[in-house]
MARNU-498439 format. One record per residue: residue number from 1; residue in three letters; x, y, z of N, C-alpha, C in turn. Coordinates in steps of 0.2 Angstrom, whole numbers. Layout:
N
(drenpa NUM; "ala"; (X; Y; Z); (X; Y; Z); (X; Y; Z))
...
***
This chain:
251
(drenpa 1; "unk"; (4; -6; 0); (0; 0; 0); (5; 6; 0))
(drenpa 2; "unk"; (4; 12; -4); (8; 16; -6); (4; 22; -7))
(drenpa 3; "unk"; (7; 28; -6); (5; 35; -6); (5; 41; -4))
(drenpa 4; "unk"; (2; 46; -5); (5; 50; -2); (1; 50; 7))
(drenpa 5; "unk"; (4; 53; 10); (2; 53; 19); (-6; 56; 17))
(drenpa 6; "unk"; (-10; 55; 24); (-17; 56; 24); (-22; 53; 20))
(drenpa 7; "unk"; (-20; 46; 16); (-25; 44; 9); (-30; 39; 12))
(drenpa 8; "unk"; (-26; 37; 19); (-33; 31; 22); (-29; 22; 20))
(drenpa 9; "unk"; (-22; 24; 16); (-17; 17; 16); (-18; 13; 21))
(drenpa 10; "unk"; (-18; 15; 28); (-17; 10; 31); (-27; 7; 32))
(drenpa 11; "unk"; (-30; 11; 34); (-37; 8; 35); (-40; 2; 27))
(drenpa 12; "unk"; (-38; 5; 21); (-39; 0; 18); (-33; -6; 19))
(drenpa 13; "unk"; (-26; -6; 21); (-22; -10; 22); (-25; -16; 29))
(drenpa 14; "unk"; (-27; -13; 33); (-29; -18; 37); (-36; -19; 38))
(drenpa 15; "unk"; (-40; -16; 31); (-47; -19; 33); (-46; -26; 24))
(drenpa 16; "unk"; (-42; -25; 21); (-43; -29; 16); (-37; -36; 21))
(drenpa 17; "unk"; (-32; -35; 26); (-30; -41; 29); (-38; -44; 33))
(drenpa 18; "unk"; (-41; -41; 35); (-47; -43; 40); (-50; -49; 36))
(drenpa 19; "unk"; (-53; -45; 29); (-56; -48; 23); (-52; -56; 21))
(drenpa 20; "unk"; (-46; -53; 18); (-43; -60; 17); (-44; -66; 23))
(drenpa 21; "unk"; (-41; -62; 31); (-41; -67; 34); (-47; -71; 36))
(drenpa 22; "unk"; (-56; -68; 34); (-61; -71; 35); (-63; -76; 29))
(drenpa 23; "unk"; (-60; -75; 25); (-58; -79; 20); (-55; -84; 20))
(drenpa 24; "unk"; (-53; -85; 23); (-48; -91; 28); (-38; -92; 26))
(drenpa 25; "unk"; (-38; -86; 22); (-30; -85; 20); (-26; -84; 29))
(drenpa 26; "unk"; (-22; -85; 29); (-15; -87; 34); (-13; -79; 31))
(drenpa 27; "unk"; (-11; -72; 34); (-11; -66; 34); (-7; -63; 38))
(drenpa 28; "unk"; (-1; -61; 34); (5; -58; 37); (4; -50; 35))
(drenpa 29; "unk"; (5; -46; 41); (5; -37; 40); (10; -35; 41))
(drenpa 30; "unk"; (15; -32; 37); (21; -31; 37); (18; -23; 37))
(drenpa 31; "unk"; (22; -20; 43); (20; -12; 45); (25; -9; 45))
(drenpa 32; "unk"; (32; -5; 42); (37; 1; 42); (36; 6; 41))
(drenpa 33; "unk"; (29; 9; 45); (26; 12; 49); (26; 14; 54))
(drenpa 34; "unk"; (29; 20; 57); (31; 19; 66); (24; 21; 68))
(drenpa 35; "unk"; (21; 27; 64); (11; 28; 68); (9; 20; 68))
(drenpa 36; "unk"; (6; 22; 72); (-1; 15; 74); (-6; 16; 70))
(drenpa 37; "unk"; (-6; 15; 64); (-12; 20; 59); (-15; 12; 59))
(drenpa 38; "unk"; (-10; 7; 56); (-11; -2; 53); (-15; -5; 59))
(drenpa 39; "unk"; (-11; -3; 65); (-15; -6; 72); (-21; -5; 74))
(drenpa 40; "unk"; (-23; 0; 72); (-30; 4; 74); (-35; 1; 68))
(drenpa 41; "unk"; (-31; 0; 62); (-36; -1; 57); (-37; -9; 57))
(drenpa 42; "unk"; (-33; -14; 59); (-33; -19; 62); (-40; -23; 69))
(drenpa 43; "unk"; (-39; -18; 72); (-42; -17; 77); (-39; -21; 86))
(drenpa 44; "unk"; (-33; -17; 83); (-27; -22; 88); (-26; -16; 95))
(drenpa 45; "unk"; (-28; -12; 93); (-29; -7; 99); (-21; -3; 99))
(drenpa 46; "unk"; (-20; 0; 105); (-15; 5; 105); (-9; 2; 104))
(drenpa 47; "unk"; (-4; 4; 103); (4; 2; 104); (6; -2; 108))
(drenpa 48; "unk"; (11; -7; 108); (13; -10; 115); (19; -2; 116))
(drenpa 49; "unk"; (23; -3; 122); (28; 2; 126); (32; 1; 119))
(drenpa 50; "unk"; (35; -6; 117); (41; -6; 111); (40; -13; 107))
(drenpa 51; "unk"; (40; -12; 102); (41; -21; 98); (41; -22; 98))
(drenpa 52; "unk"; (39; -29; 97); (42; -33; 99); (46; -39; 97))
(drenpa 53; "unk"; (47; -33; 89); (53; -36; 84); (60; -33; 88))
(drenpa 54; "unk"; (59; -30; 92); (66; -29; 97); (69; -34; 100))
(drenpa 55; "unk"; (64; -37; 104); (69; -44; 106); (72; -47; 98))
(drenpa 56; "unk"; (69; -47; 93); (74; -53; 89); (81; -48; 84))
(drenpa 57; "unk"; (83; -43; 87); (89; -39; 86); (94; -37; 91))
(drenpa 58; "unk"; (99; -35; 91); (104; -34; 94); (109; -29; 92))
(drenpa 59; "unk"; (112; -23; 95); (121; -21; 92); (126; -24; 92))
(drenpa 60; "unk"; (131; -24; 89); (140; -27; 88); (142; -20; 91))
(drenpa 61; "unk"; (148; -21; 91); (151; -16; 96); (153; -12; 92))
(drenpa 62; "unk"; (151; -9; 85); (150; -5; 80); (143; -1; 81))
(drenpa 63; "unk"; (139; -3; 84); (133; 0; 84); (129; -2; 81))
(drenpa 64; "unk"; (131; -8; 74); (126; -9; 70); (118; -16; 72))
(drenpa 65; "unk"; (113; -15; 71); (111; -20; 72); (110; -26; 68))
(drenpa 66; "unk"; (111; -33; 71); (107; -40; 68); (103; -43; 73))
(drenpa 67; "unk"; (101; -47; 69); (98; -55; 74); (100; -55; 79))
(drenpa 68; "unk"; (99; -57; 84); (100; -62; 89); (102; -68; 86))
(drenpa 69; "unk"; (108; -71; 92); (108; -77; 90); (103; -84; 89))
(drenpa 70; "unk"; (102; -87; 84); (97; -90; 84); (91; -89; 79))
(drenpa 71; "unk"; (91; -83; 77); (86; -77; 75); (87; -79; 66))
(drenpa 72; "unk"; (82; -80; 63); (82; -76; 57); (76; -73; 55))
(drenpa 73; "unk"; (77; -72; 48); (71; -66; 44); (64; -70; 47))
(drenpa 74; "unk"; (65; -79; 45); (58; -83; 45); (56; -84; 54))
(drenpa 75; "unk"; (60; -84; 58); (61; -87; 65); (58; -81; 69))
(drenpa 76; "unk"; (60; -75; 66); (58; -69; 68); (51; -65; 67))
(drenpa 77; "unk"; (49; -67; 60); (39; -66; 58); (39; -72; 63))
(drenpa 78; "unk"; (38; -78; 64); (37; -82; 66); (34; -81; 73))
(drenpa 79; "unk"; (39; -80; 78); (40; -78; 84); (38; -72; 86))
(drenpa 80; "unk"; (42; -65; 82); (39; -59; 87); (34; -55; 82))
(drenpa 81; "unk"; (29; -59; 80); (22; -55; 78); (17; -57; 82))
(drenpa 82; "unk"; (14; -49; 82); (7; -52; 85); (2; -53; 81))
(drenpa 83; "unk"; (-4; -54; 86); (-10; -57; 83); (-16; -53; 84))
(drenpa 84; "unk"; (-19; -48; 78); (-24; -45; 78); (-32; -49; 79))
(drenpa 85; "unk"; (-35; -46; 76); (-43; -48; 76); (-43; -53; 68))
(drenpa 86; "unk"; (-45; -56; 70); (-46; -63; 64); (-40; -67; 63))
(drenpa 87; "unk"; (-37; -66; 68); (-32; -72; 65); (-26; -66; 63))
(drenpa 88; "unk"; (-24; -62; 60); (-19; -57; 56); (-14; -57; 59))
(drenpa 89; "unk"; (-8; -61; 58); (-1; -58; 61); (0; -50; 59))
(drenpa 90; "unk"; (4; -47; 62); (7; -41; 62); (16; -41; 63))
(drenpa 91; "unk"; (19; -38; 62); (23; -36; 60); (24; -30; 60))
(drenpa 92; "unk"; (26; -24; 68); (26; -17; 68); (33; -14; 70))
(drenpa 93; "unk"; (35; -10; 67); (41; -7; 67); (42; 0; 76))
(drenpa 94; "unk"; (34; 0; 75); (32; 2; 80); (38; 10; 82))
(drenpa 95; "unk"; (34; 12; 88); (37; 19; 91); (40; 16; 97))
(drenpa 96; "unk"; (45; 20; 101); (49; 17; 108); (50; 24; 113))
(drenpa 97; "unk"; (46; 21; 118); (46; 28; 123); (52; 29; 124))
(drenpa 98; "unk"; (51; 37; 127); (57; 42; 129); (64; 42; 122))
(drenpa 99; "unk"; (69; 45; 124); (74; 43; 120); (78; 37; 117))
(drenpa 100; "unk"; (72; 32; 112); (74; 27; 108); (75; 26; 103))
(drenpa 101; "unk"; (78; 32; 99); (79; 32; 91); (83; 26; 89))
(drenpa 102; "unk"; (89; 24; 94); (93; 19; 89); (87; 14; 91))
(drenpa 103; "unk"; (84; 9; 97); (81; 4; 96); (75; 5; 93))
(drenpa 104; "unk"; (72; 10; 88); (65; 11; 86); (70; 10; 78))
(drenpa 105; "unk"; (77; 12; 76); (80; 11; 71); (81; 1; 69))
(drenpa 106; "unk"; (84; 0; 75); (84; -10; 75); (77; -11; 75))
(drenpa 107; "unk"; (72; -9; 76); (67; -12; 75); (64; -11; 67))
(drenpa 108; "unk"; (64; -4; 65); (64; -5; 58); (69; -9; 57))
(drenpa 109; "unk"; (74; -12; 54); (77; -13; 53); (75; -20; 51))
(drenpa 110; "unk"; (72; -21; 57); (73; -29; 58); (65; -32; 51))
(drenpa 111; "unk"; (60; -25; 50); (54; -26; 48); (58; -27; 42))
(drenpa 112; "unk"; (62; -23; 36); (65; -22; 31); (69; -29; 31))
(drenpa 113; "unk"; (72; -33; 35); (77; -37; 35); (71; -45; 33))
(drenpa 114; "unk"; (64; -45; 36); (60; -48; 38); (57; -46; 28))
(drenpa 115; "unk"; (56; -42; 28); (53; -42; 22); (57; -43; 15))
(drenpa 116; "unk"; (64; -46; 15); (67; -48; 12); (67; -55; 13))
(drenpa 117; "unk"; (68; -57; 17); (71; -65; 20); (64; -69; 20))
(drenpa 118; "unk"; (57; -68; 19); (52; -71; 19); (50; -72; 9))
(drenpa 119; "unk"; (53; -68; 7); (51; -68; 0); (50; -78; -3))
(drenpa 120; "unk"; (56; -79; -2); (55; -86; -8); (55; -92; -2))
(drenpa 121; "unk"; (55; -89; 5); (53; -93; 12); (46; -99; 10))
(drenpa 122; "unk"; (49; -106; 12); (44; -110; 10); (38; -110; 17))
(drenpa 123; "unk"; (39; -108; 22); (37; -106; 27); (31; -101; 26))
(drenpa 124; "unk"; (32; -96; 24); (28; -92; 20); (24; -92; 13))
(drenpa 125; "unk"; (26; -96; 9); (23; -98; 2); (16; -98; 2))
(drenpa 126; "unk"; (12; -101; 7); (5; -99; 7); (1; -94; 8))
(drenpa 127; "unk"; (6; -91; 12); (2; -85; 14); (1; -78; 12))
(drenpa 128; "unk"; (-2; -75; 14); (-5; -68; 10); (0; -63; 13))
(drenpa 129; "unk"; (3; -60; 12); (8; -52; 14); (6; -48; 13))
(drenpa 130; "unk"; (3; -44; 18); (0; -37; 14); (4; -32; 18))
(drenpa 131; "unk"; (8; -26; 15); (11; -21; 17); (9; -12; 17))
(drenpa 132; "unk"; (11; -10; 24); (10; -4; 23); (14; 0; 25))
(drenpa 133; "unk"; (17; 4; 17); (24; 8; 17); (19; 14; 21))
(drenpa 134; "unk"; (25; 19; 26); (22; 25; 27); (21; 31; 22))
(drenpa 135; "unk"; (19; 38; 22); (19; 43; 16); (26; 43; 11))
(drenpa 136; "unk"; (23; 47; 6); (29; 46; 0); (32; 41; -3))
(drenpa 137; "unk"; (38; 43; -4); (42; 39; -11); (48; 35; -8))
(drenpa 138; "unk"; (50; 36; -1); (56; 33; 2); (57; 27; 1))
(drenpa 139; "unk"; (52; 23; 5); (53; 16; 4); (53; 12; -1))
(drenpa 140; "unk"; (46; 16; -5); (46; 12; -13); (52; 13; -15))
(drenpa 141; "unk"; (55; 17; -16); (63; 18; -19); (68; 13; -16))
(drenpa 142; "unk"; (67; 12; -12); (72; 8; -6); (70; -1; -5))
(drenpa 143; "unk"; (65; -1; -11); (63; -8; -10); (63; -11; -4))
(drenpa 144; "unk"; (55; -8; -2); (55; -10; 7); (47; -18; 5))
(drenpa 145; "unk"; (47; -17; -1); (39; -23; 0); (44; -26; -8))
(drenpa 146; "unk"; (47; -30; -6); (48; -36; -11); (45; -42; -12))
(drenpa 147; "unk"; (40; -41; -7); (38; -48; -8); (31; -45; -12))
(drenpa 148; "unk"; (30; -38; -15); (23; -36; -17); (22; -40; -24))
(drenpa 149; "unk"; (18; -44; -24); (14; -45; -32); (12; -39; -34))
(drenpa 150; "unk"; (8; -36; -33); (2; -31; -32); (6; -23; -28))
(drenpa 151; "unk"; (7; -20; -32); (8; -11; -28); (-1; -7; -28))
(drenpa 152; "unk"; (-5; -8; -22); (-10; -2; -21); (-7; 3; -21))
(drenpa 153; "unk"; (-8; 8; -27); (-9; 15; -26); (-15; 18; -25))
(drenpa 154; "unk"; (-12; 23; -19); (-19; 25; -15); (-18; 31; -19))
(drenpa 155; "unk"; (-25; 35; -20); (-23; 42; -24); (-30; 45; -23))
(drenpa 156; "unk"; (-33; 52; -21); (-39; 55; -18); (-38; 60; -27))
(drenpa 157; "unk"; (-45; 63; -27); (-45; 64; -32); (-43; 75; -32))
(drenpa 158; "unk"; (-37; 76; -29); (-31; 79; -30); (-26; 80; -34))
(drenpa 159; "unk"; (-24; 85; -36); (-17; 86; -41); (-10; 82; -36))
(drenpa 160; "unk"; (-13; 86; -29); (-3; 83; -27); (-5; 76; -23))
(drenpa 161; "unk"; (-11; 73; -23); (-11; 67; -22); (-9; 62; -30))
(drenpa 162; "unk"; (-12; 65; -36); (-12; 61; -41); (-5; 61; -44))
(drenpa 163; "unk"; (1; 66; -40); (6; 67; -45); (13; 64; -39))
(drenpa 164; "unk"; (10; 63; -33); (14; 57; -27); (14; 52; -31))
(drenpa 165; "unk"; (5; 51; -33); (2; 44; -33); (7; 40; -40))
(drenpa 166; "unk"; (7; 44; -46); (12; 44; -51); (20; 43; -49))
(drenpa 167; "unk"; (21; 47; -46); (28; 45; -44); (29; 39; -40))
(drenpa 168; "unk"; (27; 36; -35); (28; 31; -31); (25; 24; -35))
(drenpa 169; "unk"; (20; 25; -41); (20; 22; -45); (27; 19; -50))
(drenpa 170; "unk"; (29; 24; -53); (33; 24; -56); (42; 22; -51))
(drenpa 171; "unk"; (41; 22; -46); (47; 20; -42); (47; 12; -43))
(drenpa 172; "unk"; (39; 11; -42); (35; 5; -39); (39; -2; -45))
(drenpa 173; "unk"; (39; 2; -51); (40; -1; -57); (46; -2; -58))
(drenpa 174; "unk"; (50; 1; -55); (57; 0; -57); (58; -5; -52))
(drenpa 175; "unk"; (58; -6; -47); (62; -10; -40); (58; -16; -42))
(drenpa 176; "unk"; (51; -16; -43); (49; -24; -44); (44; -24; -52))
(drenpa 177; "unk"; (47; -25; -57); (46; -24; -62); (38; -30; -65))
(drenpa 178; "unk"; (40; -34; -63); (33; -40; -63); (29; -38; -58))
(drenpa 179; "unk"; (28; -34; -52); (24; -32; -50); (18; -29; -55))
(drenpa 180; "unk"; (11; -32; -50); (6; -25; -58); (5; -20; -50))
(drenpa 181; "unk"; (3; -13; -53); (0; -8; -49); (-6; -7; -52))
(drenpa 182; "unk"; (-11; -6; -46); (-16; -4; -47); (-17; 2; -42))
(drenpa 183; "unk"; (-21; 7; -46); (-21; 14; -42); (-30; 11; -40))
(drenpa 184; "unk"; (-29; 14; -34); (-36; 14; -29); (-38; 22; -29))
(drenpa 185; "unk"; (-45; 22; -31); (-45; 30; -30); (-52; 29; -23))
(drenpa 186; "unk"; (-46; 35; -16); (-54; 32; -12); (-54; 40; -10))
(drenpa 187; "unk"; (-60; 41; -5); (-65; 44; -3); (-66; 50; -10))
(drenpa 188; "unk"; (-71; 46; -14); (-72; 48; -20); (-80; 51; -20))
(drenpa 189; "unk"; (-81; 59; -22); (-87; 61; -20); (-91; 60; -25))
(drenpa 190; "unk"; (-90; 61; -32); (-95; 63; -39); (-91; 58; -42))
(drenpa 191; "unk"; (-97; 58; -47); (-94; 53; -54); (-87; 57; -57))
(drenpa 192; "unk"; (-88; 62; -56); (-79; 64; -59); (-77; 64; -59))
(drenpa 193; "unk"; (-76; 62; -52); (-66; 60; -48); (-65; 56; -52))
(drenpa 194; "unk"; (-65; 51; -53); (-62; 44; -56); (-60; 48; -62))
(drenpa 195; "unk"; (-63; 49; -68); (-60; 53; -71); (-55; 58; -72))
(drenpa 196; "unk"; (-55; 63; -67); (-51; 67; -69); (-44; 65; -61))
(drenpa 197; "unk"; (-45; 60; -58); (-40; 56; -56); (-33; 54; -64))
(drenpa 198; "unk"; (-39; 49; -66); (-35; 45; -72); (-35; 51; -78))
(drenpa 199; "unk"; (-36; 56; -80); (-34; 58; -84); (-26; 64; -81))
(drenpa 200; "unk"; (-25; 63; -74); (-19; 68; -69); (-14; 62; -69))
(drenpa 201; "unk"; (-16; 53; -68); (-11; 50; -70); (-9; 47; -75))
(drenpa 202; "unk"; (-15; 50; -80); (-11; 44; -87); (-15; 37; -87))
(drenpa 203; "unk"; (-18; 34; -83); (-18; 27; -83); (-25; 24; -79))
(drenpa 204; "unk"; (-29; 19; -82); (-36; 19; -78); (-35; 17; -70))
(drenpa 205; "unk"; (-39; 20; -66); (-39; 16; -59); (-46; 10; -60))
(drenpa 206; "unk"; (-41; 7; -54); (-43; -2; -52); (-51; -2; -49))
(drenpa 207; "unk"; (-50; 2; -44); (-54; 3; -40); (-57; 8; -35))
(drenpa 208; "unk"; (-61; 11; -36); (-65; 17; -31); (-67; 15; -25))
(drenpa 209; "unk"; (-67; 19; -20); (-70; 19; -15); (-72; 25; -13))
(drenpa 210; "unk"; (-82; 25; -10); (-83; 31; -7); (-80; 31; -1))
(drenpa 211; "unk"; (-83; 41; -1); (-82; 45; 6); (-86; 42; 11))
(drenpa 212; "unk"; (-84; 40; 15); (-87; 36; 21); (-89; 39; 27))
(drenpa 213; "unk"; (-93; 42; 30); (-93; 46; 34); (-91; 38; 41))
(drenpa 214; "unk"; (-93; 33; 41); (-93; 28; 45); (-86; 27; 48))
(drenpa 215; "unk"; (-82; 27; 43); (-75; 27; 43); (-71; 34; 45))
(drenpa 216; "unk"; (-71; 38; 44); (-73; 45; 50); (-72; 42; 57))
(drenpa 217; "unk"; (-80; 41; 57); (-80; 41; 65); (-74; 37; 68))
(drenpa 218; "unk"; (-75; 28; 64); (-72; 21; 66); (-64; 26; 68))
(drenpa 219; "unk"; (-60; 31; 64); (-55; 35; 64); (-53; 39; 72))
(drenpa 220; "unk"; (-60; 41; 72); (-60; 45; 78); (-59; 42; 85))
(drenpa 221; "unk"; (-64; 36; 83); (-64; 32; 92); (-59; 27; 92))
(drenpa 222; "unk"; (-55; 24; 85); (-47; 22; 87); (-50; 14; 84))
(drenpa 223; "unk"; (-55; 12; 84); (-59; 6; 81); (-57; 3; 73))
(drenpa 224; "unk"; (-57; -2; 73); (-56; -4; 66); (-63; -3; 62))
(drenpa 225; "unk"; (-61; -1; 57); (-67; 1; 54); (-71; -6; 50))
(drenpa 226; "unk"; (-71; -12; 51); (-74; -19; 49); (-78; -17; 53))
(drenpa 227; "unk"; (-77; -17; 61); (-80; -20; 66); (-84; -14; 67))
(drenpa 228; "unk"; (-85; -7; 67); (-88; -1; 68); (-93; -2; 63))
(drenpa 229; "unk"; (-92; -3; 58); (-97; -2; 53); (-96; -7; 47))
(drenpa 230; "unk"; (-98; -13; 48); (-95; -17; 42); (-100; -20; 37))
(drenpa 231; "unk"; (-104; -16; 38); (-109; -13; 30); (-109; -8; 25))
(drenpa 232; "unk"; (-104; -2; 28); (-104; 3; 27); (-101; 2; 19))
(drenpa 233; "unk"; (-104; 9; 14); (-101; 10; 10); (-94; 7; 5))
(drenpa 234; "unk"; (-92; 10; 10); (-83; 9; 9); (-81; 2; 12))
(drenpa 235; "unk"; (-84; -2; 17); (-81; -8; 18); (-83; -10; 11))
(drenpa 236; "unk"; (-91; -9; 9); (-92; -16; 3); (-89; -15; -2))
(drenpa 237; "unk"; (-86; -7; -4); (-82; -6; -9); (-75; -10; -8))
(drenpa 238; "unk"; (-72; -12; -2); (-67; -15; -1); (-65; -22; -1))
(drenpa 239; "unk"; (-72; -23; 2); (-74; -31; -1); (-72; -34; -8))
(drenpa 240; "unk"; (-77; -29; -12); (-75; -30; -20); (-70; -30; -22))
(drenpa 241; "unk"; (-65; -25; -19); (-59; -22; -22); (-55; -31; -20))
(drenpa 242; "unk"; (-55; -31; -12); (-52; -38; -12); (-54; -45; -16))
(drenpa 243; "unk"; (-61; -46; -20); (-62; -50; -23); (-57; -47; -30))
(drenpa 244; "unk"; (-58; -43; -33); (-56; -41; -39); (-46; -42; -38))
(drenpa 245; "unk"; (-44; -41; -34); (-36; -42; -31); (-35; -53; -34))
(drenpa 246; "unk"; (-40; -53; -32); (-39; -61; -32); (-41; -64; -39))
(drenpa 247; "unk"; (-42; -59; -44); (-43; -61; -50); (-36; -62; -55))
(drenpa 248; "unk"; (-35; -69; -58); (-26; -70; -60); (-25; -63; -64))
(drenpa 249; "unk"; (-27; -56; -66); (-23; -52; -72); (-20; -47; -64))
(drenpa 250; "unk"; (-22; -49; -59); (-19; -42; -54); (-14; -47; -50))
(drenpa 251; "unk"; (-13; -55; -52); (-9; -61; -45); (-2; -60; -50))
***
């Protein structure tokens, strides 16, 4: 899931893992996101104090971090993720009270390290990976989702949403070139948007979703938006979208 900040990535990132997982798919969320936006949208509630991909890291006396002894990329989804609402592993890079930049850094670290080493893991082969980069172009550049089949670009129907959405697209294609992208156009108010979206990128979008005032509130009171309203508009738009995901020209 990719885009520019404020587009709603993570609420559709963890209301389409919910989906999948009610589906009965095995659902890994890989989060290098230090906001709790995934968590909330999950319905996994607030932060723990620190990750608890931090126990699976450590410094050399370089300051650099790895594994633990014992530890790899597979050992570590394995062991330090938790467990959301439907079954969803998580995987969070998470925030660390008071003065924790370096261990809030080994924590990402450990998620980007995780998000390599699970790729052609036969431990992982059947399972769904759904990712949530945080705003902008950094990570897509930095090939932080290698395991992505599928680039969702998120894109509101905005000029500097649709020309982030264009650019992290075209990041998206470089680093994983067999990946397909499909742009998501959401909180979409008139028949126009969609159009004058795809005529600001160049290329048709996948999939619309309405403004949802239900996902608002679900927003406000820190709830996942399945369980606050999961008839609403925008959930059934993302139901589809998830059936449409599972069609072989987007696998």
């Amino acid at each position: 899931m990719i885009g520019k900040g404020g587009l709603g990535k993570s609420v559709i990132a963890g209301t389409l893992a919910r989906i999948a997982a009610r589906e009965g798919a095995q659902v890994l969320a890989l989060d290098s996101d230090p906001l709790p936006g995934l968590r909330f949208s999950l319905g996994s509630g607030p932060e723990p104090a620190e990750p608890l991909l931090l126990q699976a890291v450590e410094q050399d006396a370089t300051g650099r971090f790895g594994w633990r002894q014992g530890v790899t990329a597979v050992s570590a989804a394995q062991r330090f993720a938790s467990t959301a609402p439907d079954g969803v592993r998580v995987l969070h890079c998470g925030k660390v009270a008071g003065d924790g930049s370096r261990a809030a850094a080994g924590a990402t670290k450990a998620v980007w390290e995780v998000a390599h080493g699970i790729v052609d893991a036969p431990e992982f082969r059947e399972w769904t990976l759904i990712g949530d980069l945080p705003a902008g172009a950094r990570q897509t550049a930095e090939d932080w989702a290698p395991y992505a089949h599928t680039y969702l670009v998120v894109v509101q129907p905005t000029v500097q949403s649709a020309l982030t959405a264009r650019r992290v697209a075209r990041l998206a294609r470089q680093q994983s070139p067999d990946a397909a992208i499909a742009f998501v156009a959401n909180r979409v108010t008139t028949k126009s948007d969609v159009p004058h979206i795809e005529s600001w990128i160049g290329e048709p979008v996948f999939a619309s979703l309405p403004v949802d005032e239900e996902l608002a509130t679900a927003e406000r009171l820190g709830v996942a938006p399945i369980d606050h309203a999961p008839d609403s508009p925008a959930i059934e738009a993302m139901r589809r979208l998830a059936a449409a995901l599972e069609a072989p020209a987007t696998r």
